[in-house]
N, C-alpha and C positions, 0 to 999 in steps of 0.2 A: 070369839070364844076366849075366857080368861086361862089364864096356867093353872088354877085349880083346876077349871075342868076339862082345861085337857089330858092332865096326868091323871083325874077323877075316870076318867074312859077310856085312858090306855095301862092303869098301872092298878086299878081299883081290883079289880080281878086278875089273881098272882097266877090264876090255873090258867085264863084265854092267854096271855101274855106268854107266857112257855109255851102253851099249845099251836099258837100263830105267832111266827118270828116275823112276820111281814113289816111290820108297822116297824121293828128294829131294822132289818135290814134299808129299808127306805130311808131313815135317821144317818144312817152310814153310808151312804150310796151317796146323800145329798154333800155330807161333809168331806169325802172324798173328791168330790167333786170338784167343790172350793178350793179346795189343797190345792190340787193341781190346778186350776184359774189361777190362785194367788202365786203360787212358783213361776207360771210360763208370765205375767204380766211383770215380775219382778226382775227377770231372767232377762225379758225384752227389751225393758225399760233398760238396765245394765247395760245389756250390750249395743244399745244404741248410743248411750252417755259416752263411753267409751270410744268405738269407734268414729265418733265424728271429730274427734283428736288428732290432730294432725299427727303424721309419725316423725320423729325426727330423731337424729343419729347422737347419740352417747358421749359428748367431747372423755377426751383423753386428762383426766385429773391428777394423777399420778406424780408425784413430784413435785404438786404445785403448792402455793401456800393457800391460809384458807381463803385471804384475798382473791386471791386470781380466780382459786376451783372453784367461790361461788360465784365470780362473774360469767366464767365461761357455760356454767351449769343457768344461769340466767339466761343467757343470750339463747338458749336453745329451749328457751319455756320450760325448763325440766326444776324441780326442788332436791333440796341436798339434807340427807340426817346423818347425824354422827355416830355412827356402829361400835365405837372406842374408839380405847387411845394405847399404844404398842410403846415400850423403849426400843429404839434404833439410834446403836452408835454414827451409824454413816447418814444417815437421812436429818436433816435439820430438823428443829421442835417445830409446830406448826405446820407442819409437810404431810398432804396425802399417802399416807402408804400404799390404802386398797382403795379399792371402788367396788362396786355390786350396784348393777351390772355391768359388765365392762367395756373401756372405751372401745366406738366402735359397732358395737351392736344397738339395731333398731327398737325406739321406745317409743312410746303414747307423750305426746305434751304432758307433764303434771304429773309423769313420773317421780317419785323419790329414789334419790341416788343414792345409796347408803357407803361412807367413808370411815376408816381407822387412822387416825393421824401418827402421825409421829410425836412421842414426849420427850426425843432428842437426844444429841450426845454431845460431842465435838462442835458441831458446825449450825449457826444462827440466822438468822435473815435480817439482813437490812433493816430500818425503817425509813419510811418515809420524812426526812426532817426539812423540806419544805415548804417554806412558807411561817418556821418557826422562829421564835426568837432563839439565839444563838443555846441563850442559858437551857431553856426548856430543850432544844435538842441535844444539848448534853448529857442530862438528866435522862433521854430516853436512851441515846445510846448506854448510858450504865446501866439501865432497867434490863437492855439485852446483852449486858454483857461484851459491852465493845468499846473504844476507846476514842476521844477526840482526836482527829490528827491536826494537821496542817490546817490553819483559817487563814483564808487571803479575802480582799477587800476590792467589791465591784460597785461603780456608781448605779445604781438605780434610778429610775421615771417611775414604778411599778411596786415599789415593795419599802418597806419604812427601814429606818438606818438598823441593822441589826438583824435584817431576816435573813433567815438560808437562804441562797438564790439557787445551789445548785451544791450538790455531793458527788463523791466518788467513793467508795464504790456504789452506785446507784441506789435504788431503793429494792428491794427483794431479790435482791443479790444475796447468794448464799456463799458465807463466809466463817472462817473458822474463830471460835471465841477470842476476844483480845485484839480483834482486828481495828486499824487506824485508820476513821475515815475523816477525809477531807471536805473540808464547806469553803464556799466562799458568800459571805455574807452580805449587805447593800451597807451602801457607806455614804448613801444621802442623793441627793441631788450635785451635779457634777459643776463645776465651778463652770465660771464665764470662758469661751472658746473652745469648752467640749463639749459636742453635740453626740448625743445619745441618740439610738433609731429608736421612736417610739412603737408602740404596737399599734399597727394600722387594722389588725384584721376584723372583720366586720363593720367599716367606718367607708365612709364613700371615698371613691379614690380622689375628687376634688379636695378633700381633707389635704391626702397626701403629694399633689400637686404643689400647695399653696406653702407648706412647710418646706415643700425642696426649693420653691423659690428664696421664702427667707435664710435659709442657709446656704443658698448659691452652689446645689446637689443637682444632680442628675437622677433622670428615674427610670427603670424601663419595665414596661409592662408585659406579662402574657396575660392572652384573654380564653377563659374556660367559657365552651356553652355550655358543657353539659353541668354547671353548679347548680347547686340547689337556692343559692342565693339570688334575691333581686338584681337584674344588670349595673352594673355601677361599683357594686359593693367587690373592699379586698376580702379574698379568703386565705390567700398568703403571701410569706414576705420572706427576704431575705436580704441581709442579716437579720437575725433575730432581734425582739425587741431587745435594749440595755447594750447593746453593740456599739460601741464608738465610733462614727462613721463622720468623713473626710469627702474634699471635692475628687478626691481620687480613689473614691468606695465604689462596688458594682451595688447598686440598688435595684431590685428584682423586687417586684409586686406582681400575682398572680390578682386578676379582676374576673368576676364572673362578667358576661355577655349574654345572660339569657334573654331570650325573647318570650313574651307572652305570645300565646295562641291565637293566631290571625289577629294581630295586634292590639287584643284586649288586654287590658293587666288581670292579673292572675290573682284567685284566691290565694291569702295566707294564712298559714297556720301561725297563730303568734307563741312565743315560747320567752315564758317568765319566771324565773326562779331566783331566789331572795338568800341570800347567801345566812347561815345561822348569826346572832349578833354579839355572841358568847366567844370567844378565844380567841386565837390568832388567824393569820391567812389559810385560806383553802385552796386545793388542787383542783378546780370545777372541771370535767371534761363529758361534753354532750355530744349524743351520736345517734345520726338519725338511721333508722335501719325501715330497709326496703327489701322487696323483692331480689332487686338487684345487690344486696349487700350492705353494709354496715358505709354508714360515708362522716367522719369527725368532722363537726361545724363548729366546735369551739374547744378549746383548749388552754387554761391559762390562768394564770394566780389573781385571789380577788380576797378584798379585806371582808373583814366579818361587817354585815350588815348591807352589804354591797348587792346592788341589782344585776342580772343578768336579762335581756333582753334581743330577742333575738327570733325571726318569722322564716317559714318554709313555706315553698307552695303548697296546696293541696293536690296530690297525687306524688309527691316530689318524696314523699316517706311514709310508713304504716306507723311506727312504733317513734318515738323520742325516749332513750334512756341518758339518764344523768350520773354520774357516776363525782363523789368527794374523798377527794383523797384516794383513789383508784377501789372504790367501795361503788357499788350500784346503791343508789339511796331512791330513786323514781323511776318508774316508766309510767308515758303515757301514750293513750290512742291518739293518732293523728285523725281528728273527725269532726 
C-alpha cells in the first residue's frame, strides 16, 4: 500500500475518523511502545558500560602540583579537569586547592576529577632543572621567580660538562619567592686516577665484575628472586652512579636471580622508548605496575635522541607507564 493510500482510507473521510478513534489510538499505542523499548535498551546498554569499570579509590590531590595531581589521578585510571583557578596567599601557584570528588571516596575508572588551582601568593614550586644546561636553568628559575645560589662542580660519566646533576631545594619543593637554589653541575670526564662508579643498572653483572677487576675494587652482591628482571641483570647499586670510588669503597650491587618456569626461559615483554631529539637531557623514569603494586625498572638521565631498552617477563606486569621529567607521557599494555 503506498502513503497516499493510506492516508486516502484513513483521513479521506473527516466524519469516520472522528467517529472511530481506533485507527488513532493503535498509531499511539505502537509509538509509545517504541519509546519505552528505545529508553529500557539505552538504559541497559548504559548501565552495563558503566559497571564493568573497575571501582577504584579517589587519591588525595590536594596540595599537590599539577605535576604530581595528574600522575597520581593516572595511576588510578581516573581523568582530571580544571573547575578554575582561586587567589590563595598561603597555597603556591599551581597547587590543587579543591577536588570533586573527594579524596577517598569510591569511583568508576574514567571518572573526571574536577580541580581549582591555586593562582598563588608568596610561595612557588621548584623546577625541575635537571639535566639542563646551567644557563637554561637560570633562565627558568627567574621565569618562577627564584634565584641562582651556590654552583659546585661534579665529574661526570653520564651527563655533558655543564648539566645540573643535582639541586637543592629539590624539584616541587614549595618555597617562598626569592629563594636560592643550589646546582652542582658536571665538569667533564675526571682526570687520570679518578675512578667514577659507572651506572651498572640493567647491564649484566659480568659487565661489572670485569670493571672492578681493572680498577683493582671489590664488589659485593645481593641476589633478588623476586625481580622482574632476566637472571644476571643489576637492578641496583651503591654508591650511585658519578660517586668517586677507591679500593677502600663498599661496592653493593643488587642482581636479579630469577628463574624461569621449570627451566624454560621465559616470555618477554620488550620495552623501547626513543628519547625526544629536540633539547637537552631528560629525567626518563618507567614503572611497571602489576596486581601486586607499582615496581620502578628504570630511572635515570638520558641525552636527547637516546635509546632506552629494556624487557619484562610476561605475567611479570599488566600496565608499563613512562613518565619525562616526572610527567606521565605513555602507558602501555603488557600483552
Amino acid at each position: 500500500m503506498s502513503i497516499k493510500e493510506f492516508f486516502d482510507r484513513h483521513f479521506s473521510n473527516t466524519e469516520e475518523s472522528f467517529v472511530n478513534p481506533s485507527f488513532i489510538l493503535k498509531i499511539a499505542g505502537v509509538a509509545l511502545a517504541l519509546f519505552f523499548l528505545t529508553y529500557f535498551l539505552f538504559s541497559w546498554t548504559m548501565d552495563t558500560v558503566i559497571h564493568n569499570r573497575k571501582e577504584v579509590i579517589v587519591p588525595d590531590i590536594q596540595g599537590k602540583s599539577a605535576a604530581n595531581a595528574l600522575q597520581l589521578i593516572s595511576e588510578g585510571s581516573l581523568a582530571m579537569k580544571i573547575d578554575g583557578y582561586e587567589f590563595n596567599d598561603s597555597v603556591p601557584i599551581g597547587t590543587v586547592l579543591r577536588q570533586t570528588p573527594a579524596a577517598g571516596s569510591a569511583a568508576r575508572e574514567g571518572k573526571i576529577i574536577k580541580v581549582v588551582f591555586s593562582q598563588g601568593g608568596e610561595s612557588v614550586f621548584t623546577p625541575n632543572l635537571i639535566g639542563l644546561p646551567l644557563r637554561n636553568a637560570e633562565l627558568l628559575l627567574r621565569q618562577r621567580q627564584l634565584l641562582l645560589g651556590e654552583v659546585s662542580q661534579s665529574y661526570s660519566l653520564k651527563a655533558e660538562k655543564g648539566t645540573v646533576l643535582s639541586q637543592e631545594p629539590r624539584s616541587e619543593m614549595s618555597v617562598s619567592k626569592n629563594t636560592m637554589v643550589q646546582v652542582v653541575v658536571a665538569a667533564g670526564i675526571p682526570p687520570a686516577g679518578i675512578v667514577l662508579m659507572p651506572d651498572f643498572r640493567q647491564r649484566k653483572i659480568a659487565e661489572t665484575y670485569q670493571w672492578a677487576s681493572d680498577n683493582k675494587l671489590e664488589v659485593k652482591t645481593i641476589e633478588d628472586a623476586g625481580s622482574l628482571f632476566p637472571g644476571g641483570m643489576v637492578i641496583d647499586q651503591s654508591p650511585p652512579a658519578d660517586t668517586v670510588v677507591s679500593p677502600e669503597s663498599q661496592i653493593t650491587l643488587t642482581v636479579s636471580s630469577r628463574k624461569s618456569t621449570a627451566g624454560q626461559e621465559e616470555k618477554e615483554f620488550h620495552i623501547n622508548y626513543e628519547v625526544s631529539q629536540s633539547g637537552s637531557q631528560r629525567h626518563i623514569r618507567i614503572v611497571a605496575v602489576s596486581k601486586q603494586g607499582d615496581r620502578e625498572i628504570f630511572n635515570g638521565l638520558r641525552e636527547p635522541g637516546s635509546k632506552i631498552d629494556l624487557a619484562v617477563p610476561y605475567g611479570g606486569a599488566d600496565k608499563v607507564r613512562i613518565f619525562v621529567n616526572g610527567i606521565l607521557v605513555e602507558e602501555r599494555e603488557v600483552k
